[in-house]
C-alpha angles and dihedrals in degrees: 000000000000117000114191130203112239111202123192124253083254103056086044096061099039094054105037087186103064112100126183105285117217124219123205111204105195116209116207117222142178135214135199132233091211134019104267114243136247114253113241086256097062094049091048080065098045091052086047097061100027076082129079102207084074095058135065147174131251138185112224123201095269095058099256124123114235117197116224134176128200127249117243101231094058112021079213108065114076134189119223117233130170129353124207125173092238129046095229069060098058098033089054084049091053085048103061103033075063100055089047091054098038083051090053092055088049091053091054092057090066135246129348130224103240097167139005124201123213 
């Protein structure tokens, strides 16, 4: 990011010599040698709701379908997700909230052979 000095039309005259100073802001930042890692307790979620027994549809007032899924400290409690105006809408969305999160907890178990050579 570069910051410049703007001087007014009267400094300027009076001191023929200023120019427009730059200023450099250096940002530290830091990299990893490896992707961190989910805690358990994140992949304990992401289990939870990879599965659709834990989600459900619901009609609200106004005629659209919001998708919810339940907590897993208290199967009554549930978290509203998405809403769509059909319920092909809000399966498909399910459905894919649950790929996302199924591909997630394939990612924690390492790499995966794509290709071998002979």
């Amino acid at each position: 990011m570069v910051i410049y000095q703007n001087l007014s039309q009267n400094q300027k005259r009076k001191n023929k010599t200023i120019k427009n100073q730059m200023t450099f802001l250096y940002t530290r930042t830091n990299t990893w040698s490896s992707a961190p890692q989910p805690t358990e307790e994140t992949i304990k979620y992401w289990k939870h709701i990879s599965q659709k027994k834990n989600w459900r549809i619901v009609q609200l007032p106004n005629g659209f379908l919001q998708t919810e899924y339940n907590i897993i400290e208290d199967p009554e409690v549930w978290i509203d997700v998405t809403r769509r105006e059909t319920i092909g809408g809000a399966e498909q969305a399910i459905d894919a909230s649950i790929e996302h999160y199924s591909r997630k907890l394939e990612f924690t178990k390492g790499p995966k052979v794509i290709k071998t050579f002979e």
